[in-house]
N, C-alpha and C positions, 0 to 999 in steps of 0.2 A: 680755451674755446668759449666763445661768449654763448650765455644759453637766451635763445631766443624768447623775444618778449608774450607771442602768441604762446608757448610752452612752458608758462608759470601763472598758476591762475590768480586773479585779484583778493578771492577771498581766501581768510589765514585758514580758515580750516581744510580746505579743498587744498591749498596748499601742503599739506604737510604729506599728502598723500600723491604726490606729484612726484615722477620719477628723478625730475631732475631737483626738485626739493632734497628726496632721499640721499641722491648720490654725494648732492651737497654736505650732508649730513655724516655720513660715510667719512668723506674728503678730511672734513675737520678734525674726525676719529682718531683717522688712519695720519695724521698730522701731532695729532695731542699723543701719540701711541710713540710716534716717531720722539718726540721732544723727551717723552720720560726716559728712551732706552739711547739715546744718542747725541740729541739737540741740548742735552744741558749739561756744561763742561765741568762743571761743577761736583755732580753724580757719576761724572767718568770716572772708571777704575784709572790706576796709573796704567796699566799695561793697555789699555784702550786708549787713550790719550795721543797717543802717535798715528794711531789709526783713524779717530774721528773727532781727533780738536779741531781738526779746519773744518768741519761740518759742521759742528756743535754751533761751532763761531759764525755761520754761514746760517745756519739755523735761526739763534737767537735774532739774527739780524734783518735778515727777507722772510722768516716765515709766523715767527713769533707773534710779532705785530699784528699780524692779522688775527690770530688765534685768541690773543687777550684783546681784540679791539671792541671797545665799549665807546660807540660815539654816537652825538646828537642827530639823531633819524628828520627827515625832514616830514617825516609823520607827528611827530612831537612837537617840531613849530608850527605847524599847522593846528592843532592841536592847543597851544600854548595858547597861539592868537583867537583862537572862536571862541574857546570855551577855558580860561586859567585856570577857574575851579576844578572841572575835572580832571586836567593836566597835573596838578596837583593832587589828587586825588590817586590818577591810576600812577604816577611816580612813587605812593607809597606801595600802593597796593602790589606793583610789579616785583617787589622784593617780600611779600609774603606768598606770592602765587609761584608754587611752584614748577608748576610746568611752562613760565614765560622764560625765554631767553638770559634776562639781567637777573631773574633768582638764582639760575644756574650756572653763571659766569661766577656769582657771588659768590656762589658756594662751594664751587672749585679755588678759588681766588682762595678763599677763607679754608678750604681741607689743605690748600697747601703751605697756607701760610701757619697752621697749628700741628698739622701733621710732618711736614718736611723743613721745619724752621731753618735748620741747620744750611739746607741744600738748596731751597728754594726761595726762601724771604728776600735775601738778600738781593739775589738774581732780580725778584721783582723790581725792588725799591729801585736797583743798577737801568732798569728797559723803562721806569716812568721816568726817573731821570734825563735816559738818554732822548727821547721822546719830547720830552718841553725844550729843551736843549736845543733840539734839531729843528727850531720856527715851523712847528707843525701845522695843521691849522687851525679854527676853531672848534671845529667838531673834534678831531685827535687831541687836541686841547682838554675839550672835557672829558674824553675821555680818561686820558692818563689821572686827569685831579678825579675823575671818578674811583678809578681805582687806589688811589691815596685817601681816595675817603673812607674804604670798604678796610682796608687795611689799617689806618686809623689805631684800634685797639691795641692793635700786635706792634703798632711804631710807635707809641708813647711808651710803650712797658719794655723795648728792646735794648742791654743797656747800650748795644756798638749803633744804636741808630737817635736813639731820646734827645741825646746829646746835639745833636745840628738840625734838629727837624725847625727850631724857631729860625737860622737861617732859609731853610725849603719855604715856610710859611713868608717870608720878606718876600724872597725873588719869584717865587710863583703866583702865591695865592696872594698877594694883599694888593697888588697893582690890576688882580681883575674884580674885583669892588668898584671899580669906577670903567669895565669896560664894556665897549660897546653894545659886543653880543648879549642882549637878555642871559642865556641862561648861564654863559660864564660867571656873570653878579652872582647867579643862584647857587652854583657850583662851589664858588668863594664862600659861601656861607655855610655850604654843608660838608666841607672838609674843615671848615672850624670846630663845629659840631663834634666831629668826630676827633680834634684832636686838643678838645678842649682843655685837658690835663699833662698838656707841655708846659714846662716851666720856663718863661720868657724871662729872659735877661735885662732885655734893652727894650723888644718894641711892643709889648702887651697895651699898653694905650694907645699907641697909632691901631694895633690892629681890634682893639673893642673899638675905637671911634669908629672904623669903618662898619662894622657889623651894625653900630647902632644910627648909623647913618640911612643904610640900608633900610633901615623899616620905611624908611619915609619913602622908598623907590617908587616907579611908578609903576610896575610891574607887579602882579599879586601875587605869583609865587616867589619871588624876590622876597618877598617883608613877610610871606611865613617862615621861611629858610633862616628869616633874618632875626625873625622874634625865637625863632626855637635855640639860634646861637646865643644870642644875647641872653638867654637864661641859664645855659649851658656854662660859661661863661663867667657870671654874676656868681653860680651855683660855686665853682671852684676857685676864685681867685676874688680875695676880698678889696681886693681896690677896683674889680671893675662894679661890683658891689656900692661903694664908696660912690662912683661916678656914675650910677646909675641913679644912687638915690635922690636927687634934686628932681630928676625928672620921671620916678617911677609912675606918676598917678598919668603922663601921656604914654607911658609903655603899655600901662593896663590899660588904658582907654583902647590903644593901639590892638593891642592881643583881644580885648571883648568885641571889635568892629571886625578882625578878624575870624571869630568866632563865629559870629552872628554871618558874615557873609561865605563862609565853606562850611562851615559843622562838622571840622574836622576833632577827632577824638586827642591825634596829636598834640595840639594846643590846650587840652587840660592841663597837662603837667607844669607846662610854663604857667601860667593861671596860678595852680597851687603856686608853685617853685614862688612865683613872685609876693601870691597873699601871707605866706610862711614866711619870706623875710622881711618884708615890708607891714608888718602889719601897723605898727604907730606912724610911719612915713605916710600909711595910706587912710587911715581915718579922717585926717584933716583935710588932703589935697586929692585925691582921687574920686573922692562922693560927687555927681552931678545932681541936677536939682531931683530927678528919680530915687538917687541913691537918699540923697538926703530925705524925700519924703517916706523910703522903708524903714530910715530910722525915727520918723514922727510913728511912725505905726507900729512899729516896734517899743516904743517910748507908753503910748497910748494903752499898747497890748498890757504891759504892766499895770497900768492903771484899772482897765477893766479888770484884768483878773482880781485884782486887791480890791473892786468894789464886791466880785463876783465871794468871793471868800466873807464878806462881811454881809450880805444880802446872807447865804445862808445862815451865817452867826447869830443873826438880828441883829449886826451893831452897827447897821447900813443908815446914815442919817442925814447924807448927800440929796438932793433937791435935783429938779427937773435940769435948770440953770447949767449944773455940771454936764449933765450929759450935752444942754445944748451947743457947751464950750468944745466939747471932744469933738462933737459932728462939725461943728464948724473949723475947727483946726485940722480935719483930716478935709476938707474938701467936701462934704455932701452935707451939707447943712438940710434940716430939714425942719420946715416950721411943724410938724404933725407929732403931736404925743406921746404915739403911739410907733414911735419909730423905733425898730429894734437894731439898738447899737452893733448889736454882734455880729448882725448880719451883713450892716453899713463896712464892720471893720472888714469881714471877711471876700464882698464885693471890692474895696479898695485895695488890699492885697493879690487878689487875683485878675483884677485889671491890668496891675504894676506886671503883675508874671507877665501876662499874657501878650503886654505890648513890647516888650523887650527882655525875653526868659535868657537870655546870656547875663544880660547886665542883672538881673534878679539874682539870677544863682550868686556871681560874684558877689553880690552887696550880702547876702544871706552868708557867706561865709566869712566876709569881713566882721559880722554881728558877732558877739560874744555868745559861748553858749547857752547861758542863763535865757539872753533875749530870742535866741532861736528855741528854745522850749519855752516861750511867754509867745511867741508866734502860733506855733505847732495849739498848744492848749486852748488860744482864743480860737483859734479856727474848729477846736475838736466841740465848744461851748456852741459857737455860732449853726454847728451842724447838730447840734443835739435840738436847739433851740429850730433848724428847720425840718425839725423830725415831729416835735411835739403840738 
């Protein structure tokens, strides 16, 4: 019986208190209660077998599906399209929040997949199968690679499943990198993610091309999905490593632009993950003119402090001239005297933050540590100097 549209209220909260909410609730129970004691053929004793294999099998098949269905809400494209940031945003958030629907799908998915391996993995792996199999449609679609995502851990380390999963990745996931639906691309990238530690045989360069094809999509949760595989990726298989390094310094550019427009905490790790491997790859070709002027100032830093150490010594025997050369090489030249360099340096660094603090932090970690402590102590001079 269909439940009437007046008899479900619009908002979630008012909803969950709604009878026909409840019963719903109930229904799905009294459903998952059914499947653990009957619906899975698998858990059937032998002597039950005769009695409710054709149910089990009637089960897994008309009722199942519904039970584990994880699909694309049309609350989500909506969502997607106004605001991508936040779509992203609450996609992660919805898998730490416990009380949302997809943390609790998850965490069932996952108690049955570590708790019932024997009886229940398997079963799974058999209903996403059969599910892409059956021209489902795009939202049954992601679902099913939803649930191959979550699952993910437990199908690289299984040894009766490791084995064919780079065939599943061909036929399912690599042909939706290039399809229609937005969030299917998105979905391609975070079952990569997650099964980043399969050992390809044959197509591990078709399938990093497409991930790293991806950043460049036009969609913005596409190319965080896309930058978090591509790290994922790099991180354990050194030829994609290899192929990533001609072009690392537009992947960082790519990851700090990301950055800077979500301020997702996510995208730190890629960040390290790539300045950890790339770091002589990226001194040379990754600095923009920004980057390259924190290392004038970093450069600089050294300089003042080795005056500053010889001013106290008395062995300071440097002329107006030098300092005018430093102000002029950092940008603020100043004809007056009386111009206190320290404070010149420390104004120039803090602009740099202030106009673009993604791309600062990243340059600041590129620095050597030497020169991030020649950083740290001009600023800690330039403060004592606006103390005194």
């Amino acid at each position: 019986m269909a439940v009437p549209i007046e008899g479900v209220p619009t908002d979630e909260e008012n909803r969950e208190k709604c009878e026909w909410w409840k019963a719903k609730k109930w229904a799905y129970g009294i459903l998952g209660r059914l499947f653990h004691r009957f619906g899975n053929s698998s858990q059937l004793l032998s002597q039950m077998q005769s009695k409710y294999g054709v149910f089990a099998e009637h089960f897994v098949t008309a009722f199942a599906p519904e039970i584990f269905k994880f699909t694309f809400k049309a609350s989500k494209q909506a969502m997607w399209e106004a605001d991508p940031v936040e779509y992203v945003r609450v996609s992660v958030d919805e898998y730490e929040n416990f009380s949302s629907p997809v943390s609790g799908a998850t965490s069932f998915l996952l108690s049955l997949a570590s708790n019932r391996t024997k009886t229940s993995f398997l079963s799974m792996l058999q209903f996403i199968n059969t599910v892409l199999r059956s021209n489902p449609t795009p939202a049954q679609r992601f679902g099913a690679l939803t649930m191959m995502s979550v699952l993910g851990p437990f199908i690289v380390r299984h040894p009766d499943v490791k084995g064919s999963i780079e065939q599943f990745m061909v036929q399912f996931v690599l042909p939706k990198f290039t399809s229609q639906e937005l969030y299917l691309r998105s979905m391609a990238c975070e079952v990569s993610i997650s099964n980043t530690s399969v050992v390809f045989a044959l197509d591990l360069k078709n399938h990093s091309s497409a991930v790293a094809l991806a950043i460049d999509d036009r969609e913005l949760p596409v190319r965080v999905q896309a930058a978090l595989a591509i790290t994922e990726l790099l991180v354990v298989h050194n030829s994609v490593r290899d192929a990533v390094s001609p072009q690392v310094g537009k992947v960082v550019q790519d990851l700090l632009k990301l950055s800077d427009e979500t301020d997702l905490d996510i995208l730190n790790h890629s960040m390290e993950a790539m300045v950890d491997r790339f770091q002589n790859e990226l001194l040379p070709d990754v600095w923009d003119e920004d980057s390259a002027y924190l290392e004038i100032l970093a450069k600089e830093g050294a300089r003042l402090r080795e005056k500053s150490e010889k001013t106290e010594s008395g062995d300071d025997e440097s002329d107006i001239s030098e300092e005018s050369e430093i102000e002029e090489e950092l940008g603020f030249f100043s004809p007056l005297d009386n111009t206190n360099i320290y404070g010149t340096f420390k104004q120039a660094l803090q602009t740099f933050q202030n106009q673009n603090s993604a791309l600062y932090q990243a340059a600041t970690t590129m620095l050597t540590v030497e020169r991030q402590t020649v950083l740290m102590e001009v600023v800690t001079i330039a403060n004592q100097a606006d103390r005194s």
